[in-house]
C-alpha positions in Angstrom: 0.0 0.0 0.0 2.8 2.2 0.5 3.6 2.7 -3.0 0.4 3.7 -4.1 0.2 7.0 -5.4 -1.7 9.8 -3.7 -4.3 10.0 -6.3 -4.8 6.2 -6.4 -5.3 6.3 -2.5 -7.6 9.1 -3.1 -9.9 7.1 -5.5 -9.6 3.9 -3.6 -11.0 5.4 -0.1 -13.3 7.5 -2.0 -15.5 4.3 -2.1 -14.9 2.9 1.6 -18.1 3.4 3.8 -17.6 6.3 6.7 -16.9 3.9 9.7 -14.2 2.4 7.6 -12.4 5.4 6.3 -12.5 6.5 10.2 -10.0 3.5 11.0 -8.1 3.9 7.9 -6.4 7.2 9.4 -4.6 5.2 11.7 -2.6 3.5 9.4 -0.2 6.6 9.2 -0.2 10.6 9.0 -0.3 10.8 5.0 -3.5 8.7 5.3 -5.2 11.1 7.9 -3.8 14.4 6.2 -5.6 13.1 3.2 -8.6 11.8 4.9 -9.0 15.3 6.5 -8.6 17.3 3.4 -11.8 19.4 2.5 -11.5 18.3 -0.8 -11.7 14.6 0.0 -14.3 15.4 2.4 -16.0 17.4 -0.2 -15.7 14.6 -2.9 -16.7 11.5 -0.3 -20.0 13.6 0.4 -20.7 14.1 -3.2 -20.0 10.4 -4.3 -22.5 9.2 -1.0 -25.1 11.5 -2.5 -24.8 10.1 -6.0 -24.4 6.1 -5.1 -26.4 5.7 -1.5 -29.9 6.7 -0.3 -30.1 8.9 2.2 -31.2 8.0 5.8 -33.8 9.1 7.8 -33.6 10.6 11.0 -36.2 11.3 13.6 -36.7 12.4 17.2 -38.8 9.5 18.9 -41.5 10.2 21.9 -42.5 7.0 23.7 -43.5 9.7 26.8 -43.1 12.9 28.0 -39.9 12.3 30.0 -38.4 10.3 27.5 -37.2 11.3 24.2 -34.7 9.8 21.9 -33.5 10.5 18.0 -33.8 7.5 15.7 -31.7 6.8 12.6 -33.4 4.0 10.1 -31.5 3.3 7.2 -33.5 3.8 4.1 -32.9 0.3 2.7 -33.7 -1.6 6.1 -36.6 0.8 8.1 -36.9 -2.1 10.3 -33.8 -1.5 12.2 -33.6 1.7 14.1 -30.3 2.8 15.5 -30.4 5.3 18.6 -28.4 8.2 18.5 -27.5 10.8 20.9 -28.1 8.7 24.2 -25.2 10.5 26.1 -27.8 13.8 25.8 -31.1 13.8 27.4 -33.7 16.8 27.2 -34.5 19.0 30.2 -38.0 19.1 29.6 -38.4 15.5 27.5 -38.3 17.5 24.2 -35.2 17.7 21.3 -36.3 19.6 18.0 -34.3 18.5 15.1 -34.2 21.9 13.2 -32.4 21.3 10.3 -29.6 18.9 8.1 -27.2 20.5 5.6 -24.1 17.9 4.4 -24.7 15.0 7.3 -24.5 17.8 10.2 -27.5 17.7 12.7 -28.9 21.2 14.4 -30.8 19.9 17.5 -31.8 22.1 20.3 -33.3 21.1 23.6 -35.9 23.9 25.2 -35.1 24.3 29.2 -38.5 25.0 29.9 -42.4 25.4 28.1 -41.8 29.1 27.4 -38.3 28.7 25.6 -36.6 31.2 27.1 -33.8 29.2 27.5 -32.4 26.9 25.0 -29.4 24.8 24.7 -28.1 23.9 20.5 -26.1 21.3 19.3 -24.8 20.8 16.1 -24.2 16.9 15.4 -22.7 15.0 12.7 -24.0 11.5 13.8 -21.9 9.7 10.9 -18.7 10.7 13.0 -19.9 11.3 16.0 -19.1 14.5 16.5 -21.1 16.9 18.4 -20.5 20.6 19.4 -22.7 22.6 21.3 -22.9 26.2 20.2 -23.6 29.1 21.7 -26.9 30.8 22.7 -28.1 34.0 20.9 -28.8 36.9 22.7 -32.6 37.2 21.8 -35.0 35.1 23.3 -37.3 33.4 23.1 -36.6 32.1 19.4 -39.4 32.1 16.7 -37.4 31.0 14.2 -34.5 29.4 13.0 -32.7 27.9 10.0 -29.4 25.5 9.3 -27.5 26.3 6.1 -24.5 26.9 4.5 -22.7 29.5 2.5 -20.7 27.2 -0.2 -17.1 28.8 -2.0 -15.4 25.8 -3.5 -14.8 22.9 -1.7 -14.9 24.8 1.9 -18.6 25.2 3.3 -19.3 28.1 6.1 -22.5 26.8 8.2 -24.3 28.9 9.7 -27.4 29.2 12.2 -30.1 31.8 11.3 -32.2 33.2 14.5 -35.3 35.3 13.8 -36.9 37.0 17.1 -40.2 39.1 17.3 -39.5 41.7 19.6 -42.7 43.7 19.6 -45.2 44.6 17.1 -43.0 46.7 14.4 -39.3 44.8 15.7 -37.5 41.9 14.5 -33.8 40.8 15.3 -32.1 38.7 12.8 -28.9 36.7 14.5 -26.1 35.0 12.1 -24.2 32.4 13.6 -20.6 31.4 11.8 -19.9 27.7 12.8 -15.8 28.3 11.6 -15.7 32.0 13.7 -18.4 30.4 16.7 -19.6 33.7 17.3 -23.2 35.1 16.7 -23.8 38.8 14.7 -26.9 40.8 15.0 -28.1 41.5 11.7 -30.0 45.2 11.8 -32.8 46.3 9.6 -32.3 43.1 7.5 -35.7 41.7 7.7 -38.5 42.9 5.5 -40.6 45.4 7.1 -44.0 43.8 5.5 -43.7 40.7 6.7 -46.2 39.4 9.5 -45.1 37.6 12.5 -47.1 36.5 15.7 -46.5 35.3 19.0 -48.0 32.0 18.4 -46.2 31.2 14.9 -44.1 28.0 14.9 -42.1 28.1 11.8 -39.8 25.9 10.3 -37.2 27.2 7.7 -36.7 24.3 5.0 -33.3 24.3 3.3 -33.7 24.0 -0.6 -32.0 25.3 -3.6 -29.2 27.1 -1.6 -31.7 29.1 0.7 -33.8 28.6 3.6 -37.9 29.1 3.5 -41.0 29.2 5.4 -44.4 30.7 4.6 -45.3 33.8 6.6 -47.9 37.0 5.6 -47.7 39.5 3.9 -49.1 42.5 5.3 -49.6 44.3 1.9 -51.1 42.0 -0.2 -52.8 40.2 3.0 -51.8 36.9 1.3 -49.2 33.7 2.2 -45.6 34.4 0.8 -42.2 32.8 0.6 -40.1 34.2 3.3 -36.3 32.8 1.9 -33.6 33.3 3.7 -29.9 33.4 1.4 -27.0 32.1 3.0 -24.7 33.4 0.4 -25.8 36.8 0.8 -27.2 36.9 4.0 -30.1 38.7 2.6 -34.7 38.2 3.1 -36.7 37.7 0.1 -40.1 37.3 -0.8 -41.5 35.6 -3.3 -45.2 35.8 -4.1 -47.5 32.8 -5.5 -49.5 32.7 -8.5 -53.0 34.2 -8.9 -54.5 30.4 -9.5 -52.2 29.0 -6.8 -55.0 28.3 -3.6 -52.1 29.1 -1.0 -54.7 29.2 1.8 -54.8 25.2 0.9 -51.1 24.9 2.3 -50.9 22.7 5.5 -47.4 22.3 5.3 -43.9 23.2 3.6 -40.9 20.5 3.0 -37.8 19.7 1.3 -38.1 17.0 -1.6 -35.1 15.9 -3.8 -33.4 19.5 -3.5 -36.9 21.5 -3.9 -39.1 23.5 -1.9 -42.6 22.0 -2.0 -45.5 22.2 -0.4 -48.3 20.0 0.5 -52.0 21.3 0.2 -55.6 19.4 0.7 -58.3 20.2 -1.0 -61.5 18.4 0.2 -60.4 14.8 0.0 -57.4 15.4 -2.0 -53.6 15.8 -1.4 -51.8 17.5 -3.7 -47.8 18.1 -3.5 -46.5 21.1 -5.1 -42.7 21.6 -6.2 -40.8 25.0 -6.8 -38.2 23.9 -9.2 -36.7 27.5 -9.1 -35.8 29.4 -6.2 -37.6 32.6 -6.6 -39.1 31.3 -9.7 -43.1 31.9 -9.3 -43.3 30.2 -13.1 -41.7 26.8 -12.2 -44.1 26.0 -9.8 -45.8 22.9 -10.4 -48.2 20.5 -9.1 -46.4 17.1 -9.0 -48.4 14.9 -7.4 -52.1 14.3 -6.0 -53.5 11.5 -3.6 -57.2 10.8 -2.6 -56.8 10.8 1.3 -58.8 7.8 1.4 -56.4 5.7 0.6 -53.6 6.7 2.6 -53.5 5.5 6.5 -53.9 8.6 8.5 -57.2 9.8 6.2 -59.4 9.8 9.4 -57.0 12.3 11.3 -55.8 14.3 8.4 -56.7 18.2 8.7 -54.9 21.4 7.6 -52.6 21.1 10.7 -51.8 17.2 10.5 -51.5 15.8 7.3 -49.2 12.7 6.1 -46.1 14.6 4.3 -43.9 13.3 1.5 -40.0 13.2 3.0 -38.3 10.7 0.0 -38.9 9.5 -3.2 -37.5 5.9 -4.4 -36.2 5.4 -8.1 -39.1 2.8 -8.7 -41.2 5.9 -7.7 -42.7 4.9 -4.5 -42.8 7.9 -1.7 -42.1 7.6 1.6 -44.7 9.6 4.1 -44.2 10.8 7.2 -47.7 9.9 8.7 -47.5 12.4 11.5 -49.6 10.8 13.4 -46.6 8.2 14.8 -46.2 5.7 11.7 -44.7 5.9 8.3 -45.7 4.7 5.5 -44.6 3.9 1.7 -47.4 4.2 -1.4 -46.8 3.7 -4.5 -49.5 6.3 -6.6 -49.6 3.4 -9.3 -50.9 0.5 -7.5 -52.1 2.7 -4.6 -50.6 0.0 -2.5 -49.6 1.5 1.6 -46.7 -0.6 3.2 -46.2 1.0 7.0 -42.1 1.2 7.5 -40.5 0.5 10.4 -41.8 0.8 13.9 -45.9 0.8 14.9 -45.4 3.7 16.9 -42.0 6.3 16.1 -43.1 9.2 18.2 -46.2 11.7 19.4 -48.2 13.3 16.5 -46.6 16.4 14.7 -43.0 14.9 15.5 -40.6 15.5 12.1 -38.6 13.2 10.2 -35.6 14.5 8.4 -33.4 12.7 5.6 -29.7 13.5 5.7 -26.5 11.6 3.7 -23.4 10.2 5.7 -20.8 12.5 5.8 -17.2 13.5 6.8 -17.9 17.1 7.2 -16.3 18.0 10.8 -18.1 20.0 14.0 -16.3 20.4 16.6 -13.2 20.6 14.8 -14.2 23.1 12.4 -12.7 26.2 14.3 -9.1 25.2 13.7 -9.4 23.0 10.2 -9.0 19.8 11.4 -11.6 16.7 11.1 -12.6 15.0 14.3 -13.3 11.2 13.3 -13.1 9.7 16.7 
């Protein structure tokens, strides 16, 4: 092995599985200076995303007191792998915010009212976990997990929207490579509607983040997109004949924003191809409720959502209502996956690809694979 050649070496453990490449870089330092290179990191996430399914990951509620996250492989739902044991909740409740490149945003609310929290970003391929600082406004609305991309070398960062009174909103940036939090003033759009009572999510797709919010103007639903590039708000509005008050939910699928509506005894999935792009929104699927598993609980607030596609075409739903579920729209056939019963209703599943990319390590270069 000795006399390979770097590139040869490169290629060869290009294809080795993650828990495999993390004992190769004890065979000697060359190995583990190339293991921790970004652009072998880089080109070992890009590969996984090309040749492997993603898996799925999802934080699991048998009770109140005890909450645990799941990871089910995609080609074997039945066996569950839990993840995080070494960190419990304080209050019996861990939101999984966000992926971006096989790194994990979790944060665990102190108490009902959020006013404290404690965040964690987690790459559960290497286990590696960091926890990051708190921001200085509380308690959090909203907030988003992205990254701001130049080459092979990835800046992630934590978006934290606050509601401070009627007219104010604080926007805080959090640099994972600086580990320090900026205030962001008169960034966010002045027209935009936020209450008390709103529990967004910002869904990463197409390079920004998104949730659906109002729009004081036009009293209508808008996209609220967040650019991790440029650290800048937009808005995009929806098409006249789109029935946006139809949305129940928004979600990632294969790279896109999309978003599910339900329409009398109908769901129909919708797909922005585009960021920004009102035209290239299109109706991709539609499913009569009846036939899916949770049609007796589904309403605008709880609804099955699609989280994965298969190449044979069969989608994968999250049932919210504890089980998941594959159907395949040609046959209409239902096949639950994995566990009866995965967690409380309104719990959200997330799939993420295996990766290198380093946490705790990321503030002086170096990749933690221990």
């Amino acid at each position: 092995m000795a006399s390979l050649s770097k590139d040869i070496l490169f290629e060869i453990l290009l294809r080795l599985p993650i828990k495999t490449i993390v004992r190769m870089k004890c065979v000697n330092r060359s190995w583990r200076t190339l293991i921790q290179d970004p652009l072998f990191v880089e080109s070992h996430l890009e590969r996984t995303k090309q040749v492997k399914s993603p898996s799925i990951l999802v934080a699991s509620s048998k009770n109140s007191k005890d909450e645990s996250l799941l990871i089910y492989p995609w080609e074997n739902p039945c066996q569950s792998i839990e993840v995080f044991p070494h960190l419990r909740p304080h209050n019996g409740k861990l939101d999984i915010i966000g992926t971006c490149d096989g790194i994990v945003l979790v944060r665990d609310t102190i108490n009902i009212w959020e006013q404290e929290v404690a965040m964690f970003l987690w790459n559960p391929s290497i286990n590696d976990l960091f926890r990051i600082p708190t921001p200085k406004n509380r308690p959090l609305r909203i907030l988003g997990f992205g990254q701001k991309k130049e080459n092979v070398r990835s800046e992630y960062k934590v978006v934290s929207i606050t509601k401070k009174d009627y007219e104010t909103v604080d926007v805080e940036i959090y640099n994972l490579q600086k580990n320090t939090w900026i205030t962001k003033r008169d960034v966010f759009p002045t027209n935009v509607i936020l209450t008390y009572t709103d529990k967004k999510r910002l869904v990463l797709a197409n390079g920004s983040s998104h949730c659906v919010v109002w729009h004081r103007p036009s009293g209508s639903l808008v996209v609220l997109s967040f650019n991790w590039a440029d650290e800048v708000f937009q808005i995009t509005e929806f098409p006249s004949d789109f029935h946006y008050e139809l949305i129940s939910t928004h979600f990632e699928l294969h790279g896109h924003l999309a978003f599910a509506l339900i329409k009398v005894s109908e769901l129909e999935i919708w797909v922005m191809e585009k960021f920004g792009g009102v035209g290239s929104l299109r109706k991709a699927y539609s499913f009569a409720l009846l036939l899916l598993p949770t049609a007796a609980t589904a309403t605008h607030e709880l609804i099955p959502v699609p989280i994965g596609l298969t190449e044979s075409g069969f989608i994968l739903f999250n049932g919210c209502n504890g089980t998941w579920f594959w159907y395949d729209p040609n046959s209409n056939e239902v096949k639950l996956f994995g566990d009866d019963q995965l967690g409380e209703p309104g719990y959200h599943a997330y799939t993420f690809f295996e990766s290198l990319v380093p946490v705790s390590s990321s503030l002086h270069g170096e990749v933690s694979l221990s």
